[in-house]
C-alpha positions as CSV (number, residue, x, y, z in Angstrom):
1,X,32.2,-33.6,-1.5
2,X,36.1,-32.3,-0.5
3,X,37.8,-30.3,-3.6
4,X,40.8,-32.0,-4.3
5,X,42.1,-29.5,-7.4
6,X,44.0,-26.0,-5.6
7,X,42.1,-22.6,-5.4
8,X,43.2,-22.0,-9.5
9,X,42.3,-25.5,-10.4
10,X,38.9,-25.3,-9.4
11,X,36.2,-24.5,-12.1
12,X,33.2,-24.7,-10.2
13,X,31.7,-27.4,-12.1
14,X,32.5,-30.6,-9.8
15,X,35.8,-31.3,-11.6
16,X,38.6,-29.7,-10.0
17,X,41.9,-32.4,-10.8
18,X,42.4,-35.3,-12.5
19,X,41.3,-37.1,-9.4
20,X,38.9,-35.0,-8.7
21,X,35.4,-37.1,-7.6
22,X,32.1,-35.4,-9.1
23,X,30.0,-33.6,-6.6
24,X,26.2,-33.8,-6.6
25,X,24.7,-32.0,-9.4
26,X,23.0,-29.9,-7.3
27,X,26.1,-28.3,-5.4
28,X,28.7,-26.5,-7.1
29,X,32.5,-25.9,-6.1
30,X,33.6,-22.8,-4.8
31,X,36.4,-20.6,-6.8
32,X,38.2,-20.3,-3.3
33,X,38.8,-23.8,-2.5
34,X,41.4,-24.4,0.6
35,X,43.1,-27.1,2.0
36,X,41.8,-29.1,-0.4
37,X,38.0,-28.4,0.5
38,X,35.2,-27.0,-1.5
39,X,32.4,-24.2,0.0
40,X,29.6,-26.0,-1.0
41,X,26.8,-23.8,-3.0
42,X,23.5,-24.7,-3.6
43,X,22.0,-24.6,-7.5
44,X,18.9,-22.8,-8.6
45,X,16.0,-25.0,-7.7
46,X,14.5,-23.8,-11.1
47,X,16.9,-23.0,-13.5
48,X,19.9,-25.2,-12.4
49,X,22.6,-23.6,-13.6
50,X,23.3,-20.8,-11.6
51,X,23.9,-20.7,-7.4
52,X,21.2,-19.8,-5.3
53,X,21.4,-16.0,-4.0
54,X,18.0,-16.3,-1.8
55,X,15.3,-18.7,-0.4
56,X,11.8,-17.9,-1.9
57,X,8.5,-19.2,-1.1
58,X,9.4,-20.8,2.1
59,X,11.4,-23.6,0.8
60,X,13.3,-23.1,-2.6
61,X,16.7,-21.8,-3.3
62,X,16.4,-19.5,-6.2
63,X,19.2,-17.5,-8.5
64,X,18.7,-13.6,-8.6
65,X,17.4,-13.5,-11.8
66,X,14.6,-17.0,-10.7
67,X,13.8,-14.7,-7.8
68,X,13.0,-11.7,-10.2
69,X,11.1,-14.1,-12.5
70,X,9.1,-15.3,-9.7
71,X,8.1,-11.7,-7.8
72,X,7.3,-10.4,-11.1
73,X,5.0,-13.2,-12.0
74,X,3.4,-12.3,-8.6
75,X,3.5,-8.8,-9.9
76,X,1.9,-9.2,-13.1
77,X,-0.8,-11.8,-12.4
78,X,-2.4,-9.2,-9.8
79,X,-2.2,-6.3,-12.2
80,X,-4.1,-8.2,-15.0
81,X,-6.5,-10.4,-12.6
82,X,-7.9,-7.3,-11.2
83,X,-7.1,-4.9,-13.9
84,X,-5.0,-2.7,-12.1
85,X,-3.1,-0.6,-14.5
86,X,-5.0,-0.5,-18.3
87,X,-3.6,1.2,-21.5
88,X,-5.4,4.6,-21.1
89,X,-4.3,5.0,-17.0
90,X,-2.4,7.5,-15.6
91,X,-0.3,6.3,-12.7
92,X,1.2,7.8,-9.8
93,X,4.0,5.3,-7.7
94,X,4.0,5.9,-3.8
95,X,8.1,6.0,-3.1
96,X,8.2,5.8,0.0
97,X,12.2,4.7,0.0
98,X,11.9,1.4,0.8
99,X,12.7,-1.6,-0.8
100,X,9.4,-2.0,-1.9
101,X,8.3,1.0,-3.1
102,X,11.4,0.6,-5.2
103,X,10.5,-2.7,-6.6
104,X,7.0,-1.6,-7.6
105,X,8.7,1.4,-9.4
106,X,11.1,-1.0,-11.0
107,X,8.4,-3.6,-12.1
108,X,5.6,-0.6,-13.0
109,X,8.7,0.8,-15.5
110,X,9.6,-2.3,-16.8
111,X,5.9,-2.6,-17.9
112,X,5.5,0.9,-19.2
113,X,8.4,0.1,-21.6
114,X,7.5,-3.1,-22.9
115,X,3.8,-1.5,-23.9
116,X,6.3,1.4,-25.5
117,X,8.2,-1.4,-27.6
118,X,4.9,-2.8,-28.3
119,X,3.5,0.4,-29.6
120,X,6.4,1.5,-31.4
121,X,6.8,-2.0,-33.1
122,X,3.0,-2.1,-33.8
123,X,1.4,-1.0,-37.1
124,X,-2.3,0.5,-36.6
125,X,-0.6,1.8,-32.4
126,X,-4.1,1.5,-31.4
127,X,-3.9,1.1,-27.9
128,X,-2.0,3.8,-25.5
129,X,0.6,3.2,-23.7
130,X,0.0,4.3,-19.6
131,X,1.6,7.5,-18.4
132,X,4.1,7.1,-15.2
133,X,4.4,9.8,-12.3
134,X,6.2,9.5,-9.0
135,X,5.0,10.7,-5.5
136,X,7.3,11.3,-2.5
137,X,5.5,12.5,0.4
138,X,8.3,15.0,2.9
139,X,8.1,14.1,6.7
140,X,11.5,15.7,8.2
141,X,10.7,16.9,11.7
142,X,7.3,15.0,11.7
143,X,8.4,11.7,11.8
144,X,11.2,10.0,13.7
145,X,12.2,7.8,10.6
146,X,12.2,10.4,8.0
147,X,15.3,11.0,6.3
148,X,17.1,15.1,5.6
149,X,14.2,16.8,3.6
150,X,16.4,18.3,0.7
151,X,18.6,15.0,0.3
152,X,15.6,12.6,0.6
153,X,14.5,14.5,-2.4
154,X,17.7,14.7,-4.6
155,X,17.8,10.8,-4.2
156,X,14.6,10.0,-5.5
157,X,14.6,12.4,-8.2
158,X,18.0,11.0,-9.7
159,X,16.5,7.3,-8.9
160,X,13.7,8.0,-11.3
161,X,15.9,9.9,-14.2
162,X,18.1,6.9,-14.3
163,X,15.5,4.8,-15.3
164,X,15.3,4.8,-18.9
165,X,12.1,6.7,-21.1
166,X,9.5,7.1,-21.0
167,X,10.5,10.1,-18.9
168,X,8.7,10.2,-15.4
169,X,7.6,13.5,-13.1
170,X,8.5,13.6,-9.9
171,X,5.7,15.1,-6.8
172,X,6.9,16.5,-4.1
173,X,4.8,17.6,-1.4
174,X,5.5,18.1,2.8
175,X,3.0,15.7,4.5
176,X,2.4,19.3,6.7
177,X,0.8,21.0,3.7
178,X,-2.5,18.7,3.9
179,X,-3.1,20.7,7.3
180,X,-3.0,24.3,5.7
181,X,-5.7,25.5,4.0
182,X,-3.1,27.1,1.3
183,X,-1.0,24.3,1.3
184,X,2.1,26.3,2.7
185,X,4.7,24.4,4.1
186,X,5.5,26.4,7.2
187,X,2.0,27.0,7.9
188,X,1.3,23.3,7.6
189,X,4.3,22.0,9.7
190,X,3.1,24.3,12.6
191,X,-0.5,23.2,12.2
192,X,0.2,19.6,11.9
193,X,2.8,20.1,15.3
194,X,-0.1,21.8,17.0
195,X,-2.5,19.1,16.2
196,X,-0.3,16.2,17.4
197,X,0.2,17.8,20.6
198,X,-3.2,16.5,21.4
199,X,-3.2,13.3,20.2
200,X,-1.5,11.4,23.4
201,X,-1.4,8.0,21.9
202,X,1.5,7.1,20.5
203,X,0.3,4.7,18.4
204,X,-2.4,7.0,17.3
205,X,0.0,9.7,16.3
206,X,1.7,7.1,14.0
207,X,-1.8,6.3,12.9
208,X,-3.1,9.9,12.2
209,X,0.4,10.1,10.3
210,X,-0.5,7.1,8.4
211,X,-3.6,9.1,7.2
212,X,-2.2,12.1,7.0
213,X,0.3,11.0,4.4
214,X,-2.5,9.3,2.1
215,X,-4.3,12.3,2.3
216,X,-1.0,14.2,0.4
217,X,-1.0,11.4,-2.0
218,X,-4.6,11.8,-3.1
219,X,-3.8,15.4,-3.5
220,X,-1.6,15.2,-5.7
221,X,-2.7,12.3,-7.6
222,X,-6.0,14.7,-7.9
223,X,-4.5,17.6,-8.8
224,X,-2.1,16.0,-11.9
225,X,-4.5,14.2,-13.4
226,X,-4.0,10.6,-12.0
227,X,-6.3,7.9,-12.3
228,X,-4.4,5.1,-10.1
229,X,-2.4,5.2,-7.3
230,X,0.1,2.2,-6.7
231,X,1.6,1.5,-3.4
232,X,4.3,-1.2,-2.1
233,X,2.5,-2.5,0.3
234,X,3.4,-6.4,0.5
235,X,2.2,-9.1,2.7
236,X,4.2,-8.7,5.1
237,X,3.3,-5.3,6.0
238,X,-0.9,-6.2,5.6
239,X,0.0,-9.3,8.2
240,X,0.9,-6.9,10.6
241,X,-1.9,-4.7,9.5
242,X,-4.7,-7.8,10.3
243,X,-3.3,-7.9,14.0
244,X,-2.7,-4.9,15.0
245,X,-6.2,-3.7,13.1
246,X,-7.6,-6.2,15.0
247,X,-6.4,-5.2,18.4
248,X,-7.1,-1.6,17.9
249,X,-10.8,-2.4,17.6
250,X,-10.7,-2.3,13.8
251,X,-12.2,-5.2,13.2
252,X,-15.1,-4.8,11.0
253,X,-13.0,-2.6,8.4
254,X,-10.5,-5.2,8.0
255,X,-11.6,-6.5,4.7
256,X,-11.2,-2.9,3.4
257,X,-7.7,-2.7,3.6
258,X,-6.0,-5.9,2.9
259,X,-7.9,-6.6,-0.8
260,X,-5.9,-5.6,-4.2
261,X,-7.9,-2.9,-4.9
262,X,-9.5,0.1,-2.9
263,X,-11.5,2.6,-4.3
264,X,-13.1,4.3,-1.4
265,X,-10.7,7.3,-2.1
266,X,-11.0,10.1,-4.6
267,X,-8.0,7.9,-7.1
268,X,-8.4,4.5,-6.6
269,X,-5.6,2.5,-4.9
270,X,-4.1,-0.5,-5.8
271,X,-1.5,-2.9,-4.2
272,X,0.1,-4.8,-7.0
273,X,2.8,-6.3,-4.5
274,X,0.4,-7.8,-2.1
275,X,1.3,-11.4,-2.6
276,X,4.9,-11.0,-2.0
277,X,6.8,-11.0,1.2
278,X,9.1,-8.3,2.5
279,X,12.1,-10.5,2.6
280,X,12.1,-11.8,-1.0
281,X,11.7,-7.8,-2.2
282,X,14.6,-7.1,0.1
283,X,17.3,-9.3,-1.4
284,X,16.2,-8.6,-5.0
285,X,17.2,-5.1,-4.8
286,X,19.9,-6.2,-2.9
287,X,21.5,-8.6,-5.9
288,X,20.0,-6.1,-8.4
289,X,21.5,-3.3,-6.5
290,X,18.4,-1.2,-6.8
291,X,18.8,2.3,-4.4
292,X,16.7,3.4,-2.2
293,X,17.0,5.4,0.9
294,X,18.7,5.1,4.2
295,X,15.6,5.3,6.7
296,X,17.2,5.9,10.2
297,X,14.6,4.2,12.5
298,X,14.7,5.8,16.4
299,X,13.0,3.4,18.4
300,X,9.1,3.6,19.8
301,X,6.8,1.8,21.4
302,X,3.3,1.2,20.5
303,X,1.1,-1.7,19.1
304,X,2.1,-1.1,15.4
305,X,6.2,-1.7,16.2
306,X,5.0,-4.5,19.1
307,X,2.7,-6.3,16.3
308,X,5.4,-5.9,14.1
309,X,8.0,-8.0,16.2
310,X,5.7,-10.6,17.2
311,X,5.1,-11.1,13.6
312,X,8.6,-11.0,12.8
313,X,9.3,-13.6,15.8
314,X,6.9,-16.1,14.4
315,X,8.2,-15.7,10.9
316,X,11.2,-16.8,11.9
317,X,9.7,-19.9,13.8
318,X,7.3,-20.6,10.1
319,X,8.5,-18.8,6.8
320,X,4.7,-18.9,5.9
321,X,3.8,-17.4,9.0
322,X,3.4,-14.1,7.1
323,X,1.2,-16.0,4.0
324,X,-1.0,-17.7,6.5
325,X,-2.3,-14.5,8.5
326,X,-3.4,-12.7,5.0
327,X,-4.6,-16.0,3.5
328,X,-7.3,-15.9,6.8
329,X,-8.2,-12.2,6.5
330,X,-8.7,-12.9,2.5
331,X,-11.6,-14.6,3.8
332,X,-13.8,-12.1,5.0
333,X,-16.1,-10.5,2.4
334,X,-14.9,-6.9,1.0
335,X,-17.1,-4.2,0.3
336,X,-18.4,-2.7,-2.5
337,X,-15.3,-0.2,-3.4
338,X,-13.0,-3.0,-3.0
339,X,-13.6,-3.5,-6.7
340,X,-12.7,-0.6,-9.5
341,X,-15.8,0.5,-11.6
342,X,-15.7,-0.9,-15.1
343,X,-14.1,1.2,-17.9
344,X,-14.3,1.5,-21.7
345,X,-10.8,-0.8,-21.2
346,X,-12.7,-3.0,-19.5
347,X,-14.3,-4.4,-22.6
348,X,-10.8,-5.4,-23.9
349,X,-10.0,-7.7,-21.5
350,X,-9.8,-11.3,-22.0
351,X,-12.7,-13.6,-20.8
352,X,-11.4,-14.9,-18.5
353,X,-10.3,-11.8,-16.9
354,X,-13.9,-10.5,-17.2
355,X,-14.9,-13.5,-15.6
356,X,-12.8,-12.9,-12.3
357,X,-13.7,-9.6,-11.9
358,X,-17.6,-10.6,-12.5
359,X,-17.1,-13.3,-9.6
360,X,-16.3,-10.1,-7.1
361,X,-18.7,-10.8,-4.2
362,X,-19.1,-7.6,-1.5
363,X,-21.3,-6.3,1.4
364,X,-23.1,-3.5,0.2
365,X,-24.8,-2.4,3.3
366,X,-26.2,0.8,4.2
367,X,-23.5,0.9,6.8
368,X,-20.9,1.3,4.2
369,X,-22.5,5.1,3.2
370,X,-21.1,6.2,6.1
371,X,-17.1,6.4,6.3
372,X,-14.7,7.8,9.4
373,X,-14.0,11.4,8.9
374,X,-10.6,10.4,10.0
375,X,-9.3,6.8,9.0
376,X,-12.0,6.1,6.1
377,X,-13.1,3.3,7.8
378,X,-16.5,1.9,6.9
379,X,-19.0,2.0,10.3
380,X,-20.2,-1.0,11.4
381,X,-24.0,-1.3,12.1
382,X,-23.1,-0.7,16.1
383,X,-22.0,2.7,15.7
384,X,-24.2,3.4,12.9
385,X,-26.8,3.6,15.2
386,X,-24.9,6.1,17.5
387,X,-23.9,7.7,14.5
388,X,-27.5,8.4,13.7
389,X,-28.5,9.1,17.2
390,X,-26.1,11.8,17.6
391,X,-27.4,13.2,13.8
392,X,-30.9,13.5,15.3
393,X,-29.7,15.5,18.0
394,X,-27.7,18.1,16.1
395,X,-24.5,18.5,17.6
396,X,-22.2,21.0,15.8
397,X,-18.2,20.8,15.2
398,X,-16.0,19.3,17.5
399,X,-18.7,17.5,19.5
400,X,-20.1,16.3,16.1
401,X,-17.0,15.5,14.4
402,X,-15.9,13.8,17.2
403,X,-19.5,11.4,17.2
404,X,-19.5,10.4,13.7
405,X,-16.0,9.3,13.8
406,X,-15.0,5.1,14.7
407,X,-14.3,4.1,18.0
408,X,-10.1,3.1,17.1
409,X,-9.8,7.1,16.4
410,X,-12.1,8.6,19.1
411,X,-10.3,6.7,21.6
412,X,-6.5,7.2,20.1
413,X,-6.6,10.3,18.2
414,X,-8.7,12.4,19.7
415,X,-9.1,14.1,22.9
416,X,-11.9,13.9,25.4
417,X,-11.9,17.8,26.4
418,X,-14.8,19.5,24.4
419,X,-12.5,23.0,24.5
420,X,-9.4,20.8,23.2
421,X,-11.7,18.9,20.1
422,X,-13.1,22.5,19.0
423,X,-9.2,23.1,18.7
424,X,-8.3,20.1,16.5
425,X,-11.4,20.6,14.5
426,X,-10.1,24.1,13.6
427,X,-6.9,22.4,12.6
428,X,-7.7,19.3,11.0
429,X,-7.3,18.9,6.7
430,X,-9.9,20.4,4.9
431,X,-10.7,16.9,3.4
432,X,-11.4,15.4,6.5
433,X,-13.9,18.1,7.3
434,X,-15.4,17.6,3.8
435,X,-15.8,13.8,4.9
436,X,-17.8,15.4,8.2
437,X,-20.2,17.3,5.3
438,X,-20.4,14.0,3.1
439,X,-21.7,11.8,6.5
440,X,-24.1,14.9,7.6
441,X,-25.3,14.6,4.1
442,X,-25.6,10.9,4.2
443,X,-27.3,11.1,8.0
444,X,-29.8,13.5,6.2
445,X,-30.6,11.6,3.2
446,X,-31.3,8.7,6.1
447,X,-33.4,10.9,8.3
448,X,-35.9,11.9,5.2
449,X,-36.2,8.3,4.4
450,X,-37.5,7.5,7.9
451,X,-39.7,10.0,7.9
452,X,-40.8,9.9,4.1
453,X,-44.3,8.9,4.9
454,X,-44.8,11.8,7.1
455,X,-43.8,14.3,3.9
456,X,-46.2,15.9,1.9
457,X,-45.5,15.9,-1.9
458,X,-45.6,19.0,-3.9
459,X,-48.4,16.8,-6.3
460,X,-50.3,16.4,-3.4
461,X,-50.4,20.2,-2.3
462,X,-51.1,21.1,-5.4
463,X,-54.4,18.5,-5.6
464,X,-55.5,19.8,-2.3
465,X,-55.3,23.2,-3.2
């Protein structure tokens, strides 16, 4: 409805004059009204008093602080349904930079400090309150959207010591370092340099990265004592993961990394954020003017950034476009580590928590003992069979590394050359070549079980003696 009060008349409530007509309820007047016309502003869908700042879930118009309310309901719900972050925990937050990494720091501190009020309000203080750490893994001259090293760094640290206490450590580490055997910086950067110079692929360099950097998180979530390790991975980012995972040949490992929980790795990982979308986290920290870092992105081309705008492009076309992709890949059964063993805080959940967890249904198949040396992707019971071919016949190093690894990084990581995959062997992370020992072990362990009957016992030396 037109404004008929002037700019200073106009309170923003529907009555700007004394002839002044009342607008709909669910519109308010503008503060800047011209020429006798009113900017139109939608209300809150939920709370109704305020003017919508953002559209959430598809369709409603939500205030800043609705929009909080909301994401953090997401938030919480998959913490406590899958028992995520428990009294006794020590954390460690992935920042990555991005908004939401951000958010999931913001929302994991606002729940540290209400457990501190709890505690500190509580008489008998019997449960803990869960210790908060910060990881921020260093790419500068790795990675083409990697900010300045030494001012990456000074950010993040004065992003955490403005949130208020309980005080939170900061871990740096240079994604390089994995690739030294001394974790040295220098030494690493050059190893890690030499080593991508063989991987041709340009979407398995960005892959290899990928891993690369979880790798530096597990090291120092292992070395500081961590028992969780929380990334911002929403559901817009796992959408894109489920096609581009899919067109890379990744298919049978999907399940593995779009569930809330994955405890395949040394610290378990968790994704608290995974039923919020990218957009949504985006403009919260934009009305809540949460920093984070200015990522200059250089443009490349591969099937990660070409999934990525096709997603994008039918997002735009269908808001739930993003929803609907992850809602299909939650149907395919997880595996067995896509569930967190059961604690002594386990016990003090409610029932009906116990009961969700309880209702976890996985494929446990011997297929799943076996895990790439590279991408930790379970092997499917195709290449198992290769797998255990190429066990009997006792290849050594590159040729064996190479052969126990799945097909996505044989054919986009590594090279063909037997000369150039003794190199990358001799520079690849000493984890990865402890996951070459673990699957030998495992190939052995499956090789004395085929031939058990063929054993003799030591009982039954002993009675023939």
């Amino acid at each position: 409805m037109a404004c008929r009060g002037s700019a200073d008349e106009c309170r923003g409530d529907g009555f700007c004059g004394s002839d002044t007509i009342r607008t709909s309820p669910n519109i308010v007047c503008s503060a800047a009204c011209n020429d006798g016309r009113a900017v139109a502003s939608p209300l809150c869908c939920k709370c109704k008093e305020r003017p919508a700042e953002a559209k959430a879930n598809q369709t409603e118009d939500l205030c800043g602080g609705c929009l909080r309310s909301s994401l953090f309901a997401k938030f919480k719900l998959a913490v406590t349904s899958h028992s995520m972050i428990n009294p006794s925990d020590n954390v460690l937050v992935a920042f990555s930079g991005g908004s939401a990494s951000r958010l999931v720091l913001e929302f994991v501190h606002e729940m540290q400090s209400k457990a501190q009020k709890n505690l500190e309000a509580s008489k008998d203080r019997s449960l803990p309150v869960f210790r908060v750490g910060v990881a921020f893994v260093v790419e500068s001259n790795i990675s083409v959207s990697s900010p300045d090293s030494s001012k990456a760094v000074e950010e993040v640290r004065l992003i955490v010591s403005n949130l208020a206490p309980p005080v939170k450590t900061v871990h740096v580490l240079s994604i390089g370092s994995v690739c030294s055997e001394n974790f040295d910086e220098l030494d690493g950067r050059s190893r890690l340099s030499e080593l991508l110079h063989f991987v041709g692929d340009a979407t398995g360099k960005e892959d290899f990265l990928q891993y690369l950097r979880m790798l530096a998180l597990q090291k120092i979530a292992m070395e500081n004592g961590y028992t969780k390790l929380v990334l911002g991975l929403c559901t817009s980012k796992l959408a894109c993961h489920v096609i581009s995972a899919t067109v890379k040949g990744q298919g049978y490992s999907l399940p593995a990394d779009v569930q809330y929980v994955d405890a395949r790795w040394g610290i378990p990982v968790v994704l608290p954020l995974r039923d919020c979308v990218s957009h949504e986290i985006t403009m919260l920290c934009q009305i809540e003017g949460l920093t984070t870092l200015k990522l200059t992105q250089e443009p490349h081309f591969n099937i990660n950034s070409l999934v990525s705008s096709f997603v994008a492009k039918l997002q735009e076309e269908n808001p739930s476009r993003e929803r609907t992709i992850l809602r299909t890949a939650e149907k395919l059964r997880p595996f067995f580590f896509n569930k967190l063993p059961e604690s002594e805080d386990s016990e003090r959940l409610s029932f009906r928590r116990r009961h969700a967890l309880q209702k976890f249904k996985s494929s446990g198949s011997i297929a799943s003992d076996f895990l790439c040396p590279i991408c930790g992707c379970p092997v499917s019971e195709a290449d198992l069979q290769t797998v255990r071919s190429n066990l009997e016949t006792g290849l050594v190093k590159g040729a064996f590394f190479r052969s126990i690894c799945c097909s996505s990084c044989t054919f986009q990581i590594l090279p063909e050359e037997e000369s150039s995959m003794d190199t990358v062997y001799s520079l690849l992370p000493e984890e990865m070549i402890r996951r070459t020992k673990c699957n030998g072990t495992a190939g052995q362990s499956w090789l004395r079980k085929q031939i058990e009957d063929c054993l003799l016992l030591q009982d039954s030396d002993e009675e023939h003696e």
